[in-house]
C-alpha positions, 0 to 999 in steps of 0.5 A, spaced: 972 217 660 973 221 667 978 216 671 975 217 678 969 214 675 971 209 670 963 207 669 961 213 665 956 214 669 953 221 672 956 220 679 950 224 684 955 231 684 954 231 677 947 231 677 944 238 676 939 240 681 933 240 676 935 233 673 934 230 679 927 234 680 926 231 674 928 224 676 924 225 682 918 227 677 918 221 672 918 217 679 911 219 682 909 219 674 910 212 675 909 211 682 915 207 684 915 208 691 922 205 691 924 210 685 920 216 690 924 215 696 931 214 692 931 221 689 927 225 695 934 223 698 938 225 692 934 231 691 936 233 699 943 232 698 944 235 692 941 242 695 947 241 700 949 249 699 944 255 699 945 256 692 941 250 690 937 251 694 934 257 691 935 254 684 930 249 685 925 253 689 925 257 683 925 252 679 917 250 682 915 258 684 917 259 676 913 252 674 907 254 678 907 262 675 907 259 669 899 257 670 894 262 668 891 266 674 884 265 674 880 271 675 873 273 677 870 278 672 862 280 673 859 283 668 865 281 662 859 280 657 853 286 658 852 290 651 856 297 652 853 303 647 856 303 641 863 307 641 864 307 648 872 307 650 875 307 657 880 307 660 882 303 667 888 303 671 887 297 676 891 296 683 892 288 686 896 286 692 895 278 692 898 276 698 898 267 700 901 260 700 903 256 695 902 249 695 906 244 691 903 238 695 909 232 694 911 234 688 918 237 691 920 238 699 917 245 700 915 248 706 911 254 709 912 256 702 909 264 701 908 269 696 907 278 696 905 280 689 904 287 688 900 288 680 898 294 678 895 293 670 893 299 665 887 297 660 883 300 655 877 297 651 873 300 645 866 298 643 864 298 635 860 293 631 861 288 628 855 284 623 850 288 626 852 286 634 856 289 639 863 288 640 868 290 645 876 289 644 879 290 651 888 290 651 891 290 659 898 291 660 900 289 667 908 290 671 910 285 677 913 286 683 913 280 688 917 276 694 916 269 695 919 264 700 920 257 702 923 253 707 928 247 704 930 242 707 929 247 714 933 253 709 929 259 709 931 262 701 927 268 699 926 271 692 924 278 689 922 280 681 919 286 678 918 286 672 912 286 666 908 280 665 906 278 659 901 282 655 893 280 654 888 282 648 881 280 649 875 280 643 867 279 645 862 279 641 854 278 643 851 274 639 844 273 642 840 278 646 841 286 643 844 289 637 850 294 636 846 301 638 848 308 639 846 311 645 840 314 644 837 307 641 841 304 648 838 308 652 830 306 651 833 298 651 832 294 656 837 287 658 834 280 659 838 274 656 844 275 652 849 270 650 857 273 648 863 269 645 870 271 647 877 269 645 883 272 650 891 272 647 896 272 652 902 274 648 910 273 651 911 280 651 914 281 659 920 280 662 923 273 660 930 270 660 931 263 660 937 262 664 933 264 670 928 261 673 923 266 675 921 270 670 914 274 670 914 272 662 912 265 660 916 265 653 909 262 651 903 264 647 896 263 651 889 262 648 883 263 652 876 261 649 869 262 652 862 263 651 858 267 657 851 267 659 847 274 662 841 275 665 837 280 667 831 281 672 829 286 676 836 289 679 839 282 679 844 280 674 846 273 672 852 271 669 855 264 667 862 263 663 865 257 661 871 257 657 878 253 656 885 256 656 890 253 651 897 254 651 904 253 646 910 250 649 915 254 653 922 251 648 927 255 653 925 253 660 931 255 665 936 253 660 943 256 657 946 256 664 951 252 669 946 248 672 942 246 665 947 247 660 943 244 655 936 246 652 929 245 657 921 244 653 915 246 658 909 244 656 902 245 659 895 241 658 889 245 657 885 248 663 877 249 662 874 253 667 867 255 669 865 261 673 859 265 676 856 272 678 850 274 681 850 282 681 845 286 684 843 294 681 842 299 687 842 304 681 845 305 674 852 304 675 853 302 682 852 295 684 855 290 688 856 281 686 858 274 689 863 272 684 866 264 684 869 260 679 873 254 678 878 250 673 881 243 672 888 240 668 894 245 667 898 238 668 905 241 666 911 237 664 919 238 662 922 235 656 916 230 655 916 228 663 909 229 665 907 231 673 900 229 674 901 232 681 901 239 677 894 237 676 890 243 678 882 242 681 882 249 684 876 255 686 876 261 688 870 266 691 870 273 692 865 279 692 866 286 687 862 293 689 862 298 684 861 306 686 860 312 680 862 318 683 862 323 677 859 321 670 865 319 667 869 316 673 868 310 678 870 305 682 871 298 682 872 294 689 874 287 690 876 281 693 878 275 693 880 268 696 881 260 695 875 256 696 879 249 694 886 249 691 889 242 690 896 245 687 898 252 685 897 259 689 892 259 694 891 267 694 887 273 698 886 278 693 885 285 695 884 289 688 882 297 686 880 300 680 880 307 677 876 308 670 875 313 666 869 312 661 867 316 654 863 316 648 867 317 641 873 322 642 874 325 649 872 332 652 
């Protein structure tokens, strides 16, 4: 027993930053307004230097990357000829806040992320209908900021994020064909499924708070919608993310000595495009989507104020300028964010597409 406090009980300088964070979780969970105001107060005080500051500043930015971003992605279900291959190198500059609601006493919270991403897809056929395997390697470079307790601290990452291999397949609407069967075929509905891995493959140490890997696995189910009249396009996905549980959330180090579980609810998304063809290869789309859940909890004590009720809207143009290579234009911004980044995304992409064996 420590003699300066013979109760045994932790005095407010042995509590760590994230267990009073926690503390102050449990109590909106419960929504004990005495519980509430109690901890606020402790969580002021315990961040009295700017060490602590930073650590629960990154403790939340690492709460919030740890949700999925929520693309928008036109056309993700058109039939391709068989054999087809590609190769995009894709450049995003995200630029926003972050808003955390009452969760912790952040303010003027914003973020810079620079993400280019490689990718390369492949279509073959599969039970006689045309299928694509898509895999995305993408390298974070990023800086955050955030006034705590009127303390600005700031913080920077570069890094490879977590890996994403994506399966569609078509089930209504077209066959598997070769391009001389793909060339006479003309879309109206089809109807695709889909499953997206993310795999904990980017940069990860669980005695950091920011890390651009997440330390888990995620997967991502949906079926899409496509259809066509005239020069217009129709697409309608929905779908649901799932996530496992992160078992070494900021852990190991001096301010949790112990070990830390984050887990994340399921998240189910729905999202829209309405695309017009000005010519075979060059065309232009009104994107917008929604989702809802993702509610994040540390070692069993849930937040229901991580709840995310969010949409963005955005527009993509797409320009041919040789037979094999194109440019992909787009950008996108948040309609409604209840909690998370509230983001404009300015991004560019260079593709080059071949049948079979390059030339």
């Amino acid at each position: 027993m420590n003699p300066s406090n013979p109760s045994g009980l932790l005095t407010l300088s042995e509590l760590s930053p994230l267990t009073v964070l926690l503390r102050l979780w449990h109590a909106y969970y419960h929504r004990n307004r005495r519980e509430i105001g109690l901890w606020r107060r402790r969580l002021l005080l315990r961040l009295a230097n700017a060490t602590k500051l930073l650590v629960v500043l990154a403790s939340v930015i690492c709460m919030v990357h740890s949700l999925s971003a929520q693309d928008l992605a036109p056309r993700a279900y058109l039939i391709l000829p068989l054999h087809s291959n590609a190769v995009t190198l894709s450049y995003s500059f995200m630029d926003g806040s972050l808003n955390f609601g009452d969760v912790v006493p952040l303010s003027d919270s914003k973020a810079h992320v620079n993400l280019p991403v490689l990718s390369v897809s492949h279509s073959f056929g599969l039970f006689g209908r045309s299928a694509l395997f898509t895999a995305s390697l993408p390298y974070g470079v990023g800086h955050v900021s955030a006034l705590v307790v009127d303390t600005e601290q700031k913080v920077y990452r570069s890094g490879m994020f977590d890996s994403s291999y994506r399966f569609s397949i078509n089930i209504l609407g077209g066959p598997a064909m070769e391009l001389r069967d793909f060339a006479k075929w003309h879309q109206k509905t089809v109807l695709g499924v889909s499953v997206r891995l993310v795999a904990p493959t980017g940069q990860y140490d669980p005695t950091k708070l920011i890390n651009y890997g997440s330390n888990r696995w995620a997967v991502k189910s949906e079926a899409g919608l496509s259809h066509r009249k005239g020069h217009w396009i129709v697409d309608a996905y929905g779908g649901g993310w799932y996530y496992s549980t992160n078992p070494e959330f900021f852990s190991h180090n001096q301010y949790n000595p112990g070990t830390t579980t984050q887990k994340q609810d399921s998240m189910f998304s729905f999202e829209g495009h309405l695309s017009y063809d000005v010519k075979p290869r060059l065309w232009a789309s009104f994107d917008a989507n929604y989702w809802h859940g993702g509610t994040t909890s540390l070692n069993g004590v849930e937040n229901p104020d991580t709840l995310q009720n969010n949409s963005r809207i955005g527009a993509t143009l797409a320009v041919p300028f040789t037979r094999h290579q194109a440019l992909k234009f787009s950008y996108a911004n948040g309609a409604y964010i209840r909690y998370g980044g509230n983001f404009q995304t300015f991004s560019f992409a260079w593709q080059y597409s071949w049948l079979g064996r390059p030339k």
